[in-house]
Backbone bond lengths (Angstrom), bond angles and torsions (degrees), N, CA, C in turn:
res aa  C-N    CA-C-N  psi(-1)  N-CA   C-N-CA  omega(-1)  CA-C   N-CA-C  phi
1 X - - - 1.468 - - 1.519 110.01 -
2 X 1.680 116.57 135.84 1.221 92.14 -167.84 1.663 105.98 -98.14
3 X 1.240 125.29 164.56 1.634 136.60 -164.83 1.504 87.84 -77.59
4 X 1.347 119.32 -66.77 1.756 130.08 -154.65 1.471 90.79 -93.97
5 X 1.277 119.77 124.53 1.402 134.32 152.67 1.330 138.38 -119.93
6 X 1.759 122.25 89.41 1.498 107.46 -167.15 1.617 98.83 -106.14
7 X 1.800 105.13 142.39 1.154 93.56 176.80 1.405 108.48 -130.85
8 X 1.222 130.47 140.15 1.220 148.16 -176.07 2.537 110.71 36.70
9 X 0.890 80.83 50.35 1.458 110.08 -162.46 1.761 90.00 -81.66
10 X 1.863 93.41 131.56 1.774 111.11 -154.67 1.595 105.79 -147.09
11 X 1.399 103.10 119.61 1.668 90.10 177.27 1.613 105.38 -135.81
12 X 1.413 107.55 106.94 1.611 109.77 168.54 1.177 107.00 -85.09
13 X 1.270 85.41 150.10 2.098 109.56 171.33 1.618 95.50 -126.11
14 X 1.586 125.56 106.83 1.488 117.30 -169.50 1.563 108.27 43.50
15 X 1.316 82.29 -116.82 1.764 103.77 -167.19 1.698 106.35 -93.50
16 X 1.345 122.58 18.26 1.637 110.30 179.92 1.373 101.10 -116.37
17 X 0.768 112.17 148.90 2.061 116.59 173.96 1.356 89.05 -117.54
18 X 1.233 103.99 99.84 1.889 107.05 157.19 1.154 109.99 -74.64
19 X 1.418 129.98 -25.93 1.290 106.00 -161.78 1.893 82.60 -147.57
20 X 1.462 105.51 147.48 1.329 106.73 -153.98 1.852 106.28 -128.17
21 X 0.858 137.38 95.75 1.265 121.20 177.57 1.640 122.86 44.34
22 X 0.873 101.55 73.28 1.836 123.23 -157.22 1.500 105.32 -105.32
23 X 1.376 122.88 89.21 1.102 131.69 161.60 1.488 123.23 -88.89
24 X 1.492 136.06 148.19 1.374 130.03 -160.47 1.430 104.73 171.55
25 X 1.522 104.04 154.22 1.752 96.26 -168.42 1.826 74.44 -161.59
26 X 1.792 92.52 149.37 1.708 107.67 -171.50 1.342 103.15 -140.71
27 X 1.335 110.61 110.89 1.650 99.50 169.28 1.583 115.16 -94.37
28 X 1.427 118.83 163.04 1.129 138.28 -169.31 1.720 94.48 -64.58
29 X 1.311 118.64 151.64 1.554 112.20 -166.09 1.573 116.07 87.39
30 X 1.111 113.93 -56.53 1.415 138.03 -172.32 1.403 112.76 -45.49
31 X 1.391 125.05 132.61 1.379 129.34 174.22 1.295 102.73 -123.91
32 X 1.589 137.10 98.88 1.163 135.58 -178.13 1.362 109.25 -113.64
33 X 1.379 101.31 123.35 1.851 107.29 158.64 1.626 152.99 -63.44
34 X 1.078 112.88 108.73 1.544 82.46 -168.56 1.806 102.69 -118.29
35 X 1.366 114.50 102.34 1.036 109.76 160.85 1.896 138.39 -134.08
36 X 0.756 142.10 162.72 1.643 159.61 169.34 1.325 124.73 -156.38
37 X 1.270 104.74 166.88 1.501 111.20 -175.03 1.793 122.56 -61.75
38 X 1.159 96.08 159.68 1.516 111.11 -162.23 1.679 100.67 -34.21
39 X 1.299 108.82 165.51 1.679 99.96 -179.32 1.760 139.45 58.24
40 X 1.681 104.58 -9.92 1.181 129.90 165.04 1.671 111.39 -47.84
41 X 1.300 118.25 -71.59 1.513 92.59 167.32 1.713 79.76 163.59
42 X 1.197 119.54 -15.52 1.946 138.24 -163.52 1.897 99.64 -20.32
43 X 1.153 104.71 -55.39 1.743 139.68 -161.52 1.673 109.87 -60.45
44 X 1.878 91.85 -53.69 1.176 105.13 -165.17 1.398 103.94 -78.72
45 X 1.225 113.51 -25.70 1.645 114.22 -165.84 2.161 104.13 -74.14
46 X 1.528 96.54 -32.34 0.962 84.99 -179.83 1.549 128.56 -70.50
47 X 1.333 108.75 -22.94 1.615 119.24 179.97 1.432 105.56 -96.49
48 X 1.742 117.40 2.62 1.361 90.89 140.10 1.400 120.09 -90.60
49 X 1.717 139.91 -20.26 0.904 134.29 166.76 1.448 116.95 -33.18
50 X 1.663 112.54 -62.69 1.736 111.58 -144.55 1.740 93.04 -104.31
51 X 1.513 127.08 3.20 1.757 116.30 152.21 1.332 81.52 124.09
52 X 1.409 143.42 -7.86 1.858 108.72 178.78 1.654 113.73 -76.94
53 X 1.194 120.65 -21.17 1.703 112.51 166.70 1.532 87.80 -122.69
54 X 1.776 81.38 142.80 2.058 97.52 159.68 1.408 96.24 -90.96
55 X 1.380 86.86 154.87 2.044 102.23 -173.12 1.856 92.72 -72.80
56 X 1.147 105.52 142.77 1.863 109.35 155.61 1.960 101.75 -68.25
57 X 1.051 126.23 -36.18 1.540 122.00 166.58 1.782 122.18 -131.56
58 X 1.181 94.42 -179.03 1.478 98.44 169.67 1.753 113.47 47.13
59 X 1.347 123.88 162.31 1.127 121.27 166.76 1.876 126.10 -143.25
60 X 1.278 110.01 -163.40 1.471 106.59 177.90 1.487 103.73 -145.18
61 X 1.944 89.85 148.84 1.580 109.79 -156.83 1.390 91.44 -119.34
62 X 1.293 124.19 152.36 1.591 131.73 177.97 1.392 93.27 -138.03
63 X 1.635 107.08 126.63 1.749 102.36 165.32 1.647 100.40 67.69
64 X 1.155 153.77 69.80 1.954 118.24 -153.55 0.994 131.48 -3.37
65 X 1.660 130.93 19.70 1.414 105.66 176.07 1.765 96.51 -116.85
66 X 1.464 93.24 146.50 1.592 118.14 173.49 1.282 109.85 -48.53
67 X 1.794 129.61 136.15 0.890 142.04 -167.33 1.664 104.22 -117.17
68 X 1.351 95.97 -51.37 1.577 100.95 175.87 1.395 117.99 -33.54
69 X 1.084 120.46 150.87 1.389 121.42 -172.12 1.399 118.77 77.93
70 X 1.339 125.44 -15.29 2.083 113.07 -159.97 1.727 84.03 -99.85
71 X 1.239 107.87 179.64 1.327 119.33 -154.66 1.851 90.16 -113.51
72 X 1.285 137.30 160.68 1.246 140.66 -169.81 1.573 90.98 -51.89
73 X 1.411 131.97 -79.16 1.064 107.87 -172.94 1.561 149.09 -85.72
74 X 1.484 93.18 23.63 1.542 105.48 155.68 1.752 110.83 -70.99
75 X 1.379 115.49 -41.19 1.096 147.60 -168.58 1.874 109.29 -62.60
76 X 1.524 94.83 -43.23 1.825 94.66 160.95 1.875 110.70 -78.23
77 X 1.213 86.30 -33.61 1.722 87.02 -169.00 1.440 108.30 -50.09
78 X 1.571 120.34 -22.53 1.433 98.95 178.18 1.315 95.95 -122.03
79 X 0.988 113.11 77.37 1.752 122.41 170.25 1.212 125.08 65.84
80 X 1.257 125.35 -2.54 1.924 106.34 161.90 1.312 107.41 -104.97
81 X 1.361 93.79 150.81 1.862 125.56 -171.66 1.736 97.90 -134.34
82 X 1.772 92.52 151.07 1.701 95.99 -173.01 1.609 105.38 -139.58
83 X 1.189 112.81 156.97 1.815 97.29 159.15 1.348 96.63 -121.68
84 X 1.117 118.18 167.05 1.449 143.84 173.46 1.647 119.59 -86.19
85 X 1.501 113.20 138.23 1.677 124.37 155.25 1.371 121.10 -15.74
86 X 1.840 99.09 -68.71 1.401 104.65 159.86 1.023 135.00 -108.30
87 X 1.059 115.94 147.24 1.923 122.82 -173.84 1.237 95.08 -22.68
88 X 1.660 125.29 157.26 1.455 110.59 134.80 1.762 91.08 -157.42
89 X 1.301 79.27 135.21 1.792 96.91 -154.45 1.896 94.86 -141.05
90 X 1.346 105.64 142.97 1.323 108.57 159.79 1.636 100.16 -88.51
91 X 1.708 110.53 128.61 1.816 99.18 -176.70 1.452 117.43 -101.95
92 X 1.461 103.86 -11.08 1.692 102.64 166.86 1.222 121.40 -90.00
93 X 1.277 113.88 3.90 1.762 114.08 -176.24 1.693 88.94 -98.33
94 X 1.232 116.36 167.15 1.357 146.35 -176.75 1.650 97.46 -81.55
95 X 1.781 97.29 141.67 2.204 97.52 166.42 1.184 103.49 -50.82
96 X 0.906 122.21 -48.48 2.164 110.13 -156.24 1.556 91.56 -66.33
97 X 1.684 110.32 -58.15 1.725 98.78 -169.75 1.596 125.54 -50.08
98 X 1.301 125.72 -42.18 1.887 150.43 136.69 1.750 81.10 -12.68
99 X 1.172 125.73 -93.63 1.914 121.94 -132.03 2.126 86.93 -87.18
100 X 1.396 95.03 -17.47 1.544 65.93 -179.46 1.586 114.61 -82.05
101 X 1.757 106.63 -42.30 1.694 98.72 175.24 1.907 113.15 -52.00
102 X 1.259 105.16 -4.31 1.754 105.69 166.51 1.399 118.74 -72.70
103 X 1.562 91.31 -54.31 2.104 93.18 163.84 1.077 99.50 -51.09
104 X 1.254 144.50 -111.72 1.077 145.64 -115.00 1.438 105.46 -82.70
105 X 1.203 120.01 32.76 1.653 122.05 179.65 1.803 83.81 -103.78
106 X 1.181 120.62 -30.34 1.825 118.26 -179.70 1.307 93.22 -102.85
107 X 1.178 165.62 -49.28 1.316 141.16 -160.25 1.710 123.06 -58.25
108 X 1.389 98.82 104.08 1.534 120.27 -177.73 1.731 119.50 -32.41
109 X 1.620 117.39 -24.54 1.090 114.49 159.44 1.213 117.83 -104.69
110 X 1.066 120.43 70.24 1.967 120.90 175.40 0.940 117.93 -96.14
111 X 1.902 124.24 -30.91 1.586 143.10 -170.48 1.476 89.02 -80.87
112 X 1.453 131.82 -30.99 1.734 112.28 -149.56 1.301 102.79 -94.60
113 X 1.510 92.79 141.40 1.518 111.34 -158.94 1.402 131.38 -62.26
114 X 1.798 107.25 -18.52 1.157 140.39 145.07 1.768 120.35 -79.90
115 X 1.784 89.86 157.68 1.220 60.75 161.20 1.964 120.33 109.53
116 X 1.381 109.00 -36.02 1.311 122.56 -171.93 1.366 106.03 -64.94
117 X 1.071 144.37 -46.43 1.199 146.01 172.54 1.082 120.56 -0.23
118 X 1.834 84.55 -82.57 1.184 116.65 174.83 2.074 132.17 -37.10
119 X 1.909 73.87 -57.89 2.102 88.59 160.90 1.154 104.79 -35.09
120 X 1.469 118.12 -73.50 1.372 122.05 -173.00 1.583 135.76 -41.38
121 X 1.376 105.77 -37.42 1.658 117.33 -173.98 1.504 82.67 -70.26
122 X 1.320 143.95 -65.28 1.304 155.17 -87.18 2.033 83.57 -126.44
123 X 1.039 119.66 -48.43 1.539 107.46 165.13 1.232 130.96 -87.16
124 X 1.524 110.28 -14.70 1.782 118.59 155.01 1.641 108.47 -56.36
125 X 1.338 116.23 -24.98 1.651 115.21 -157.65 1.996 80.36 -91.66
126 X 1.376 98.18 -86.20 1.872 85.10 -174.69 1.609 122.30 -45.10
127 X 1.229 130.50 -16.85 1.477 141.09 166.36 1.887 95.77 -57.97
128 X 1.457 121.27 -55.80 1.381 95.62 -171.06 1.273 117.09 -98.79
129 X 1.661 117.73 11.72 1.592 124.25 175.08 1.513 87.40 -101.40
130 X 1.060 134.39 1.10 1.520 113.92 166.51 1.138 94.66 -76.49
131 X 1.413 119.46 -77.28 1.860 143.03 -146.81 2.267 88.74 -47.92
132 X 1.713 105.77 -49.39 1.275 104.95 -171.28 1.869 95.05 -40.34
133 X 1.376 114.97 -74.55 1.429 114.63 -147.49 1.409 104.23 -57.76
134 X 1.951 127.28 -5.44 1.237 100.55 -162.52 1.481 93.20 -131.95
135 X 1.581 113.03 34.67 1.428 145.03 145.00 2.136 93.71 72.59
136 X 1.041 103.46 34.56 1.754 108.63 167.11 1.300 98.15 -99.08
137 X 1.054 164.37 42.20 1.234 163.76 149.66 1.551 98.51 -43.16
138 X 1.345 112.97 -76.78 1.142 131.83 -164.36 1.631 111.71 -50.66
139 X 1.396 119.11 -40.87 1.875 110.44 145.75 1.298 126.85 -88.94
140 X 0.917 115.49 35.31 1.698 121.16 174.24 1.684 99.95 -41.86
141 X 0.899 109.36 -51.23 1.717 128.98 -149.84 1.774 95.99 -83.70
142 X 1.539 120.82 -26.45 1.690 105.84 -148.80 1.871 86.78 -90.88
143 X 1.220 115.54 160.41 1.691 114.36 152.94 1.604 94.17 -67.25
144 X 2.424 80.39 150.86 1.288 96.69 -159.01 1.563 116.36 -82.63
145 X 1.757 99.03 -7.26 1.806 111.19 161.80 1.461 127.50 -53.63
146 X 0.974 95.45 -11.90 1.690 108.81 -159.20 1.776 98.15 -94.49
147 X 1.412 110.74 -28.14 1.537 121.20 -172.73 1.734 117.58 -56.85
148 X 1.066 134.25 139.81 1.465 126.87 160.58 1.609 105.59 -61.02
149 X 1.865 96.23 138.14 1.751 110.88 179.70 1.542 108.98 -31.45
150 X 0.988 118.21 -21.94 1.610 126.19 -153.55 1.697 109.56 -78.81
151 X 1.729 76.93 -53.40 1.471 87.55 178.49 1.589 123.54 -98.51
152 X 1.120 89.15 17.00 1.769 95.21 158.32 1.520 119.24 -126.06
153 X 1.224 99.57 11.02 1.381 100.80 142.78 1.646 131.76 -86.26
154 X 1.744 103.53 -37.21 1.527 103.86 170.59 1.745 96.77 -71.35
155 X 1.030 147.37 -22.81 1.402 142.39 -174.71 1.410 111.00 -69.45
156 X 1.394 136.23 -23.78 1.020 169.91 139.30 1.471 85.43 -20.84
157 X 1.829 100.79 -110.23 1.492 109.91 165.38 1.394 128.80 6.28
158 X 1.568 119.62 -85.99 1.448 134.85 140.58 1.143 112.40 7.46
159 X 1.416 132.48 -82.17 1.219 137.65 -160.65 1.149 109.68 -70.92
160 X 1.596 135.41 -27.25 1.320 139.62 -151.23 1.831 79.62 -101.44
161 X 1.364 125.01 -50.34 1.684 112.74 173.35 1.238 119.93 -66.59
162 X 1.171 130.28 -11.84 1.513 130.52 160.85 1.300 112.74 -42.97
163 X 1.222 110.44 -43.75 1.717 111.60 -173.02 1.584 105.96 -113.23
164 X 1.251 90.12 60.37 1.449 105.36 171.63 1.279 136.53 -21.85
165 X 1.611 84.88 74.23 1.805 92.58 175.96 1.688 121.39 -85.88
166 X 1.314 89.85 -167.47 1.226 122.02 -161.66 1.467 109.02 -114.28
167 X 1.023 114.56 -11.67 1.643 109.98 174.86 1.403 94.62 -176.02
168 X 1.634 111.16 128.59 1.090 132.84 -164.00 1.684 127.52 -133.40
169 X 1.652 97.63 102.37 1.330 103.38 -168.07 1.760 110.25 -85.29
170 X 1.728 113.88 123.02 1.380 113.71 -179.06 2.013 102.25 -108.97
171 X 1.059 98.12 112.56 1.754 96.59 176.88 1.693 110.93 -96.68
172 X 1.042 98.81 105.86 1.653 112.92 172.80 1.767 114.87 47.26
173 X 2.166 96.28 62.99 1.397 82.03 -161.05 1.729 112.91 -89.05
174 X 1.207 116.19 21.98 1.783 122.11 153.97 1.074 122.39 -97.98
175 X 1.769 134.21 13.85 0.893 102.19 170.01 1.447 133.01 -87.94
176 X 1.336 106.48 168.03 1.424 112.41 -169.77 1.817 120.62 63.64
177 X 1.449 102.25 6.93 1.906 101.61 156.61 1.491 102.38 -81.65
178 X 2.273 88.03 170.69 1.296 83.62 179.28 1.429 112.79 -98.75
179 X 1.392 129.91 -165.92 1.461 113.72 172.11 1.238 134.35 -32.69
180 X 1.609 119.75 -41.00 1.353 150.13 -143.58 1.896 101.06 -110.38
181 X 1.193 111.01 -13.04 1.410 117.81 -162.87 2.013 75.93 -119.04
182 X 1.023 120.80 -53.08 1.573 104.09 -168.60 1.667 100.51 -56.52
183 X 1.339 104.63 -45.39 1.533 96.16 -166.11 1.802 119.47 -65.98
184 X 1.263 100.46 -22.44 1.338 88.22 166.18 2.003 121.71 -109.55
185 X 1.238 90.07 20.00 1.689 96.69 161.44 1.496 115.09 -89.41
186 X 1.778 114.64 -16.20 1.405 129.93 -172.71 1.469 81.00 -82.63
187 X 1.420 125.03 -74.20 1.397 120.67 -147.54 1.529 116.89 -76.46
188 X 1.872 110.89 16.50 1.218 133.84 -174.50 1.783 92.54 -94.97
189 X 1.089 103.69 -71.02 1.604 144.82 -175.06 2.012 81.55 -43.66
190 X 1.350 106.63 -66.73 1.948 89.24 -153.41 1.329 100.78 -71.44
191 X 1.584 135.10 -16.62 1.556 119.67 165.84 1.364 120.93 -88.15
192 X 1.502 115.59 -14.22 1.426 107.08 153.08 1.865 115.59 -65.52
193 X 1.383 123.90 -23.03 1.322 102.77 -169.13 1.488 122.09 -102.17
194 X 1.723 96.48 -0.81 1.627 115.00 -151.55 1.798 101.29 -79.44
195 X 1.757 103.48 -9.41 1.600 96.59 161.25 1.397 145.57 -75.72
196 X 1.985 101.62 2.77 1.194 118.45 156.40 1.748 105.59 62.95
197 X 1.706 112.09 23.68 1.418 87.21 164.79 1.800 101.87 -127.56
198 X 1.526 124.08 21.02 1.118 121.79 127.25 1.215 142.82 -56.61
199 X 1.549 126.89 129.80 1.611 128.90 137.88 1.812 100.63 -70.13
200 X 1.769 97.38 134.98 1.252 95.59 159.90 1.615 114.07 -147.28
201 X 1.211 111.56 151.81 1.373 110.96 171.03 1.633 115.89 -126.99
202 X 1.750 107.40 137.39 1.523 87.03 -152.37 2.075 73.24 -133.32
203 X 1.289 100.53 147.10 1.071 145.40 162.02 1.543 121.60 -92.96
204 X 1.577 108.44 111.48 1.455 96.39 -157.87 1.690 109.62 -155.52
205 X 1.236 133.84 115.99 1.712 104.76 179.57 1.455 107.33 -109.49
206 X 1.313 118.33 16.31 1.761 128.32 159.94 1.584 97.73 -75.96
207 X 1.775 102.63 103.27 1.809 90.50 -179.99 1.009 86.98 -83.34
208 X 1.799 150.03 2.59 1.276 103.48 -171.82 1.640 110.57 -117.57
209 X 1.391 100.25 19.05 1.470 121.46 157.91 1.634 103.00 -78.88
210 X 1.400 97.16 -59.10 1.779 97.05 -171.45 1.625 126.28 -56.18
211 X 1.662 104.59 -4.19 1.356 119.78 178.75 1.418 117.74 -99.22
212 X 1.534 112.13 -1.66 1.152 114.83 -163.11 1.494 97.92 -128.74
213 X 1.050 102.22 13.77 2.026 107.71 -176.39 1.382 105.85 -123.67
214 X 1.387 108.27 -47.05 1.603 126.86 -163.46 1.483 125.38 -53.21
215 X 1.009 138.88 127.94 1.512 116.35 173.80 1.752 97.41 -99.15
216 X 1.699 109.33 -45.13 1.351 105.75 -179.23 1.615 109.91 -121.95
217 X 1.614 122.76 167.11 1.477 89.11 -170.14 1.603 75.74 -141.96
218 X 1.237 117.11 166.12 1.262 144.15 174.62 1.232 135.06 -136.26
219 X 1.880 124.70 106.95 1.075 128.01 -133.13 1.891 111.06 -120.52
220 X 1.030 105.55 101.94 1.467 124.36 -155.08 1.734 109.32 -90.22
221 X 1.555 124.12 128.08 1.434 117.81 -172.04 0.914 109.12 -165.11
222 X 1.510 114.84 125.45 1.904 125.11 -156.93 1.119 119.57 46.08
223 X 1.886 112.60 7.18 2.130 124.46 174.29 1.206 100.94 107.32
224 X 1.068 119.67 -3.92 2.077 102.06 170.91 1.390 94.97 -110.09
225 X 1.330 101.31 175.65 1.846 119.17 173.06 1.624 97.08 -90.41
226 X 1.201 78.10 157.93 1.421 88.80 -169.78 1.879 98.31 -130.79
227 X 1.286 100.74 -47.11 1.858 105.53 175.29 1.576 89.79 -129.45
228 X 1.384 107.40 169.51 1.259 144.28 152.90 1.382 125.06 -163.21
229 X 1.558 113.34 138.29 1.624 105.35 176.32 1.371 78.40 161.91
230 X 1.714 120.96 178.47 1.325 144.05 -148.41 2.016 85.96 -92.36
231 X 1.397 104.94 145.23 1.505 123.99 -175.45 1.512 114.10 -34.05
232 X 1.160 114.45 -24.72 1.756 122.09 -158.94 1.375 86.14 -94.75
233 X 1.934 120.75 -42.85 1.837 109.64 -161.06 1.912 85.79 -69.86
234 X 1.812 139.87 -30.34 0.767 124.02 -132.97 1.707 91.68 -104.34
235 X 1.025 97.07 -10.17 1.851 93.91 174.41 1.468 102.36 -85.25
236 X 1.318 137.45 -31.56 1.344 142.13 -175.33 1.375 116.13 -78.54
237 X 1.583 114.73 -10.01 1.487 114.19 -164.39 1.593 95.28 -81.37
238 X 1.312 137.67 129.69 1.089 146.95 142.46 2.016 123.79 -14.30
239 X 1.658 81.07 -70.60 2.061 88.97 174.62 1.223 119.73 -52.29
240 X 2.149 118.66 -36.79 1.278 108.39 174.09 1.369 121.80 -100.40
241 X 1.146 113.91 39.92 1.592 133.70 176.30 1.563 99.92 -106.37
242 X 1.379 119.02 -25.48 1.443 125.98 -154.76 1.315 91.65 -116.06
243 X 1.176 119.87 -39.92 1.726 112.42 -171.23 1.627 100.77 -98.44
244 X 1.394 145.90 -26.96 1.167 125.15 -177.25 1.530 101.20 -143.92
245 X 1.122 138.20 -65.51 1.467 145.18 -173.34 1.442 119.21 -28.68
246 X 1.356 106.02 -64.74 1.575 113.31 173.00 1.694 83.92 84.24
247 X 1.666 92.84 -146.94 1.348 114.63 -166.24 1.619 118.94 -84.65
248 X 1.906 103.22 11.48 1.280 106.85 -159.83 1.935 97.00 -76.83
249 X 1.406 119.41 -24.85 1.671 119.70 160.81 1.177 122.14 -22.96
250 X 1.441 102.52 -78.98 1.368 103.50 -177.90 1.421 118.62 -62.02
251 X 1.128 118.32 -39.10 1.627 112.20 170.98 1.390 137.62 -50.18
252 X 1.651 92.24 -44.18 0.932 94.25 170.55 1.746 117.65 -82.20
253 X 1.069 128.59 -10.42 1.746 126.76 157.84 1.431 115.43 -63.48
């Protein structure tokens, strides 16, 4: 059964359809790609997923229950977490303080008036079992301004596993590393996912990151799909050789 279900999912702006009749399904385990060229719709689809745009059609189901309609953070409250394009980091607060105000942005007792303490112990604990799995341990302590781009992008990450979801949206999380910083955000990224009890959907224009993460990929152009199927059917497809890939196929074979 799949966890992520979008079905026929539509977002006008006036006269533009960014996003076009968008069907898609994510199982738990699952690392699915969704990428195309700039203006494809990659961005938009995701903020219709987690509640910052309502779709003009169609909607999305998590677990079977309807998503459409809840507001972004109704939308964490039942298990999805996202990072953003651009950083967005508090940079004078400390990593642990960053992933812990992430816990406790989902912990069901945060409003009660009693009680906080507790919040607190309880997102300090997933705040440093995030940073553990995504090997920041070792700056737990520094502000998160102070970090290399690299590693505030996995800090990013971090915070979004603090609140231990269930389906986990990553939007373009290399950009702006350098070679040497992507390659070990990949080999960060495949032992964080290789425990197979994530859904994830990753947003990405490193195809040769997105080939090395992906199990299925989904190929988006002027907002509709255009291909879908496992990385090998999507390097072979003709249309996304013509609409985004180029010559990166053969190279990469």
């Amino acid at each position: 059964m799949a966890l992520l279900e979008c079905e026929g999912l539509t977002r006008r702006f006036g006269g533009l359809v960014a996003v076009s009749s968008v069907t898609m399904q994510v199982a738990t385990g699952e690392v699915r790609a969704v990428i195309g060229p700039n203006g494809a719709g990659k961005s938009t689809l995701f903020n219709l997923i987690n509640g910052v745009l309502p779709p003009s059609a169609g909607l999305v189901r998590f677990d079977g229950e309807q998503l459409t309609g809840l507001t972004p953070a109704q939308v964490c409250q039942r298990g999805v977490s996202r990072t953003f394009q651009l950083t967005a980091l508090f940079p004078e607060m400390t990593v642990r303080e960053n992933a812990s105000l992430a816990a406790q942005a989902r912990d069901a007792q945060r409003w009660l008036p009693f009680g906080g303490g507790a919040v607190f112990h309880r997102a300090r604990a997933k705040a440093d079992a995030a940073l553990e799995r995504l090997g920041l341990s070792h700056v737990a302590d520094r502000p998160a301004g102070l970090l290399s781009h690299g590693d505030q992008r996995l800090l990013e990450v971090a915070m979004a596993l603090a609140q231990e979801p269930r389906l986990l949206l990553l939007d373009e999380p290399t950009q702006g590393l350098s070679v040497e910083e992507t390659q070990q955000a990949v080999e960060t990224l495949k032992t964080l996912l290789a425990g197979g009890e994530l859904a994830v959907v990753l947003v990405e224009h490193d195809m040769e990151v997105v080939f090395r993460l992906a199990h299925k990929i989904t190929v988006l152009h002027r907002g509709a799909v255009i291909a879908d199927g496992t990385p090998e059917e999507v390097k072979a497809d003709p249309g996304v050789q013509a609409a985004y890939l180029g010559d990166f196929a053969d190279a990469a074979d």
